[in-house]
C-alpha positions as CSV (number, residue, x, y, z in Angstrom):
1,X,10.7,-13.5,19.9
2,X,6.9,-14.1,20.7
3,X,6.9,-11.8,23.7
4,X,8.5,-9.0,21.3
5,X,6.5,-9.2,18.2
6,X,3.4,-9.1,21.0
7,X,5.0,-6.1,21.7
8,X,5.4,-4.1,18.6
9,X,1.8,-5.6,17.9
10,X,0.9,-3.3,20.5
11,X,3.1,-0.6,20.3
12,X,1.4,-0.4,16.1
13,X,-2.1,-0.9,18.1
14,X,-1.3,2.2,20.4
15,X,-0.4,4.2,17.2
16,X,-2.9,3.5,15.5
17,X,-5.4,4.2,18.1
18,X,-4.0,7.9,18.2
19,X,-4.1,8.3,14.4
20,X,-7.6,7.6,15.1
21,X,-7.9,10.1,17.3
22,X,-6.7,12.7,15.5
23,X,-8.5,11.6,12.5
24,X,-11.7,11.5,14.4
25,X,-12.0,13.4,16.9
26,X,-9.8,16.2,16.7
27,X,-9.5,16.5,12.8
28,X,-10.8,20.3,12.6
29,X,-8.2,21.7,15.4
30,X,-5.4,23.5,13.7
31,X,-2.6,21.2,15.3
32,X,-3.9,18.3,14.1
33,X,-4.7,19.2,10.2
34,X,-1.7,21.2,10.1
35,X,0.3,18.3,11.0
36,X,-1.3,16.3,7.9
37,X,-0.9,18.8,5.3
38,X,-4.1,20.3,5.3
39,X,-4.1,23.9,3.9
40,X,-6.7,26.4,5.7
41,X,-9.6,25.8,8.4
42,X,-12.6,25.5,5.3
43,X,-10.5,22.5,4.0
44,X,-9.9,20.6,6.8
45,X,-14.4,21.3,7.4
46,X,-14.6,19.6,3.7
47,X,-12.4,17.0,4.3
48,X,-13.5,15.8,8.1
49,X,-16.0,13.0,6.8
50,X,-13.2,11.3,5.2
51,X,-11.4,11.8,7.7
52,X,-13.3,10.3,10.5
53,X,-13.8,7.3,8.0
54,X,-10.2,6.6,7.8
55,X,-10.1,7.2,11.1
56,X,-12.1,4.5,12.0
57,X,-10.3,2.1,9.9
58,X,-7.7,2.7,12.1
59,X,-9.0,2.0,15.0
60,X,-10.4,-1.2,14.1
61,X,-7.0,-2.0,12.7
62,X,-5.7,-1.5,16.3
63,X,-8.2,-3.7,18.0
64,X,-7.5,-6.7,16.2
65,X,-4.0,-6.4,17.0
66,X,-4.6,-6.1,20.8
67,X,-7.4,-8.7,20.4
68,X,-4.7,-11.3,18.2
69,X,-2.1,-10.0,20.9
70,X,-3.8,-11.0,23.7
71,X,-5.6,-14.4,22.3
72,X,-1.6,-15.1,21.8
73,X,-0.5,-14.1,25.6
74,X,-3.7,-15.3,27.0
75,X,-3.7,-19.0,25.6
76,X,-0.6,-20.2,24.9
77,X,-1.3,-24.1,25.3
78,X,-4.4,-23.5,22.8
79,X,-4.1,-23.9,19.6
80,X,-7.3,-22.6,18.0
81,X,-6.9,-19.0,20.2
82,X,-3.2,-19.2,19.5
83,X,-3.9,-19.4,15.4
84,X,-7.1,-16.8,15.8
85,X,-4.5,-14.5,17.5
86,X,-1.7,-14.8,14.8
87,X,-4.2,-14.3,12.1
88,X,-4.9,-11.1,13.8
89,X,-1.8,-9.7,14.3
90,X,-0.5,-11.1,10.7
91,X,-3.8,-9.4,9.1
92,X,-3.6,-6.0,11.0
93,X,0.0,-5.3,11.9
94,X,-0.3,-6.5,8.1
95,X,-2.7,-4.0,6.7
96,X,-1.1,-1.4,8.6
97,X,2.2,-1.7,6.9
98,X,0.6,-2.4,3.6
99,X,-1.1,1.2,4.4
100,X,2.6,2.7,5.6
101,X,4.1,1.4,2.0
102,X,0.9,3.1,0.0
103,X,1.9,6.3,1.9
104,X,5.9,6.8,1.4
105,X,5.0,5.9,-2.6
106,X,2.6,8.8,-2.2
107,X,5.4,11.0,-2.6
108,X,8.9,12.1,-0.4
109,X,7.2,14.0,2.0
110,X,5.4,11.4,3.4
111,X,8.1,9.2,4.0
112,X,8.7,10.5,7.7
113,X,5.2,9.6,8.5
114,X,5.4,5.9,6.6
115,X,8.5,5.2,8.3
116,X,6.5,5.9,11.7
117,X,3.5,3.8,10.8
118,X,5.6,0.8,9.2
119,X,7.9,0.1,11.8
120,X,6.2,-1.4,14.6
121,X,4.0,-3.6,12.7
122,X,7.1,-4.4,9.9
123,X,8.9,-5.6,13.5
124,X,5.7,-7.7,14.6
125,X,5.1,-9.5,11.2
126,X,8.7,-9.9,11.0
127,X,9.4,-11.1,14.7
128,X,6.4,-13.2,15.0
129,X,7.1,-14.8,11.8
130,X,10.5,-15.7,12.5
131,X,8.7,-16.8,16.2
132,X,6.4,-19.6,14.2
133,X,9.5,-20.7,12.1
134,X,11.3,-22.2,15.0
C-alpha cells in the first residue's frame, strides 16, 4: 500500500504541476480560460494576477508531495525522513483534496473538475493511511 499511495502522491503532484501551468503560464490563451469558464479575452487579462497566484499555490502543493514522496522511497529505515515525508504527503495530497471538496460545493458544474483533482490525492491520504495502520 506504501508503494501505491507514493504513487497517487505523484500522480496529484503531476496534476497539480499542469494546473499550474495553465494557471501561470498559459492563462490568457483561449484554450486554457475557455476550459475554466472564463467569458471573453478582456476577462481572462483582469483575472491573470489571480490566476498566476493560484497557480503558484499549486505548484508548491505539488512539490511537497514529490519532496514527502521521495523522503518516504528514499529512506525507508529512517524514521525522522520517513515522518517528514508523510507529513508532506498527508499535508498536500491533503490540501489538495480539501481544495477539490471547496470546488464541487462551488456549484454542479464544477463537479467534473473536483472529481479530477480529489481523486489521486483522496487515494494517497487514504492508501497511505491505511499503510501506517498496519
Amino acid at each position: 500500500m506504501i508503494l501505491a499511495s507514493l504513487f497517487f502522491a505523484l500522480l496529484a503532484g503531476a496534476l497539480h504541476v499542469y494546473i499550474f501551468t495553465m494557471e501561470s503560464v498559459t492563462w490568457t490563451r483561449p484554450a486554457t480560460w475557455k476550459r475554466f469558464g472564463v467569458a471573453t479575452q478582456a476577462d481572462a487579462e483582469t483575472t491573470r494576477p489571480l490566476a498566476y497566484n493560484q497557480g503558484f499555490y499549486n505548484l508548491f502543493l505539488a512539490l511537497g508531495a514529490f519532496v514527502g514522496a521521495g523522503f518516504v522511497a528514499l529512506a525507508p529505515e529512517d524514521p525522522v525522513l520517513a515522518t517528514a515525508g508523510w507529513t508532506l504527503i498527508f499535508s498536500c495530497c491533503g490540501s489538495m483534496l480539501l481544495a477539490a471538496l471547496v470546488l464541487a460545493l462551488t456549484g454542479r458544474k464544477y463537479l467534473r473538475a473536483a472529481a479530477t483533482q480529489g481523486a489521486t490525492p483522496l487515494l494517497a491520504v487514504a492508501l497511505g493511511a491505511a499503510a501506517l495502520a498496519v
